[in-house]
N, C-alpha and C positions, 0 to 999 in steps of 0.2 A: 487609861482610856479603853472603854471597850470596843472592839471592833468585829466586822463577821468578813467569810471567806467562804463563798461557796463553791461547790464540786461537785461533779456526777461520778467521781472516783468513790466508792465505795470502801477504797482498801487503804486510801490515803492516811499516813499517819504523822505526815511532817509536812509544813511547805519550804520549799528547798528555795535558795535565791537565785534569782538567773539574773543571764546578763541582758537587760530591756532598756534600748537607748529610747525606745516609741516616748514615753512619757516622764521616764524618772532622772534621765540624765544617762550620763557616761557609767552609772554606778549599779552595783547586783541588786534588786529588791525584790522583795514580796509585796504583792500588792493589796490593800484590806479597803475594807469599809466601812462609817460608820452609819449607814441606812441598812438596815435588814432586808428592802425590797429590792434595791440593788442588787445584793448579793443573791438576792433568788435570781432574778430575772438573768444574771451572771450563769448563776449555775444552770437553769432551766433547760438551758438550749446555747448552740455555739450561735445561733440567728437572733440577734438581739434587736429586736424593734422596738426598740424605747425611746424616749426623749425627755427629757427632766425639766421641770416647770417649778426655778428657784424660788418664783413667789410664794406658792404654796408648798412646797417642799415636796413635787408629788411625782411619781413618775407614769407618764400617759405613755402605754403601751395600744400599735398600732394594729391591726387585725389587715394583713396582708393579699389574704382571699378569703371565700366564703369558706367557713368552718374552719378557719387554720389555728385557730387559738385551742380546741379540741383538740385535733389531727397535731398538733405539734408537742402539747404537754401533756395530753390524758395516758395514760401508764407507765412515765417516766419517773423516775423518783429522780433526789440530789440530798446534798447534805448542806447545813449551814451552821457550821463553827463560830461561836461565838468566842474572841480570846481578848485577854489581857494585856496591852502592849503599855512600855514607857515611851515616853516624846516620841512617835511615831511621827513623820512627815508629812504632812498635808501636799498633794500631787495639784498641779491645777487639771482639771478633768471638765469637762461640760456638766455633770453630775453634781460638781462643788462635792463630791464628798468619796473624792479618795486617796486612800493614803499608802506611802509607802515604808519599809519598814528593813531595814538591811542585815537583818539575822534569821539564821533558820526557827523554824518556831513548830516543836511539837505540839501534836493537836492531841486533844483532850475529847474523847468519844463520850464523857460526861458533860460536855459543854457544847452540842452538838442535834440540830435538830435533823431529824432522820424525815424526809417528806418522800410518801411512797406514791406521793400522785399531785404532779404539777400541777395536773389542772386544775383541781381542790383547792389548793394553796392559793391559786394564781385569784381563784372567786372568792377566798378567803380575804384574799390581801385585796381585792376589790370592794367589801363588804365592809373593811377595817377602813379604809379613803387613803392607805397607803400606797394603792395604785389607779389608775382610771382609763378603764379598758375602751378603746375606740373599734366598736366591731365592724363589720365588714356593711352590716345590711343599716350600717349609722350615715352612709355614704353613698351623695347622690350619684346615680348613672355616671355622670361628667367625670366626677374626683375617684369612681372605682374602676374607669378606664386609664385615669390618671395616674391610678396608686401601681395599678397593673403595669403598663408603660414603664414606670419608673424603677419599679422591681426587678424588670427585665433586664433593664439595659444596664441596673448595679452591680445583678445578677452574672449576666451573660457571660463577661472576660473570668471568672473564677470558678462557672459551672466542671470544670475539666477535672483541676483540683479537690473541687467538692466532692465527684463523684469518687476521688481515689482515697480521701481521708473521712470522709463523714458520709458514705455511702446511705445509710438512713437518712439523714437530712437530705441527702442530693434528689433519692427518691418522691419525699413530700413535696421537693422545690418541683418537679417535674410533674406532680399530680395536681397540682396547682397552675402550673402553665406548662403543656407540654414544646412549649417555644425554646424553652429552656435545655431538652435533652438534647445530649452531646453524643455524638455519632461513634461509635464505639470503631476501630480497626477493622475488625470485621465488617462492618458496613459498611463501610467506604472504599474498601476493599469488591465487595459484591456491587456497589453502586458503578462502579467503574466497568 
C-alpha cells in the first residue's frame, strides 16, 4: 500500500517508532497516510486548521485571520515521502485516513517531494479539489468575530508553551490577535 509522511525536517532519513498512547493504542507506531493532502497540511505548519469532509473526500482548510494562509505557509518548504508499507493498520482518525505502522522505516529521498513554498502547494492542492480553502474575507462580520473568539480562547491556555517551542508560530498567533501575547518575567516583573 502506498502511503505519505510529511515533515519540515529536512535532514530526516528514518521515522523512528515512538511510544503514542493518543491514537494507536498501548503500542510504538509511525503514523502515515494514505491522502497526499493530509500529509501536506501535516507537514505545512504545527497549526492545523483543517477538517475532513468524508463525503467528498476533501479536506476544507479554515483561514483563521485575514491573510493568515500567506503569513503562515508562504516561504516555508516540507517534504512528503511517498513509501511502500505491508498490512499497515488503519487508525480511526476524524480524517478516515490514517494509518499506523510499527517498524522503523528508512525514507527514500528518491520517493520524496521537496515543496519549497507552502503556499504554492497549498493553491496547487486548491486548484487540483484536493483541498477547499475557506478564506478569511468568505466570512460574514458575525462568524469572523466568531472564528476570532474561538481561536482565542483554544489558543490562550497553550500560548506560554507555544512561545517556548514554536517561537515563529507563537509570533504569527500574536500578529493575528495581539490578546494572545503572554507577558514575559520581565514584565510582570516591571508591572508590579
Amino acid at each position: 500500500m502506498v502511503l505519505y509522511h510529511g515533515t519540515q525536517d529536512k535532514t530526516l532519513k528514518k521515522l523512528v517508532t515512538n511510544h503514542n498512547t493518543g491514537r494507536g493504542g498501548d503500542t510504538e507506531n509511525i503514523y502515515l497516510t494514505d491522502n497526499y493532502a493530509c500529509a501536506f497540511m501535516y507537514a505545512a505548519s504545527t497549526m492545523r486548521f483543517f477538517q475532513f469532509d468524508k463525503k467528498t473526500d476533501t479536506l476544507w482548510v479554515m483561514e483563521k485571520a485575514p491573510n493568515a494562509f500567506e503569513k503562515m505557509y508562504k516561504g516555508h518548504g516540507c517534504l512528503i515521502f511517498k513509501i511502500e508499507i505491508e498490512n499497515p493498520k488503519k487508525v480511526e482518525h476524524p480524517t478516515g485516513h490514517v494509518y499506523s505502522y510499527n517498524k522503523d522505516i528508512v525514507l527514500d529521498k528518491e520517493n520524496c517531494d521537496v515543496i519549497d513554498d507552502c503556499y504554492s502547494k497549498l493553491l496547487e492542492l486548491e486548484k487540483e479539489g484536493k483541498v477547499k480553502l475557506q478564506r478569511w474575507n468568505h466570512y460574514s462580520k458575525e462568524e469572523q468575530e466568531s472564528v476570532k473568539n474561538n481561536f482565542i480562547s483554544l489558543f490562550k491556555p497553550y500560548m506560554e508553551d507555544e512561545k517556548k517551542r514554536f517561537p515563529e508560530e507563537y509570533k504569527l498567533l500574536v500578529s493575528y490577535y495581539p490578546e494572545l501575547k503572554v507577558e514575559d518575567k520581565e514584565d510582570k516583573k516591571e508591572a508590579k
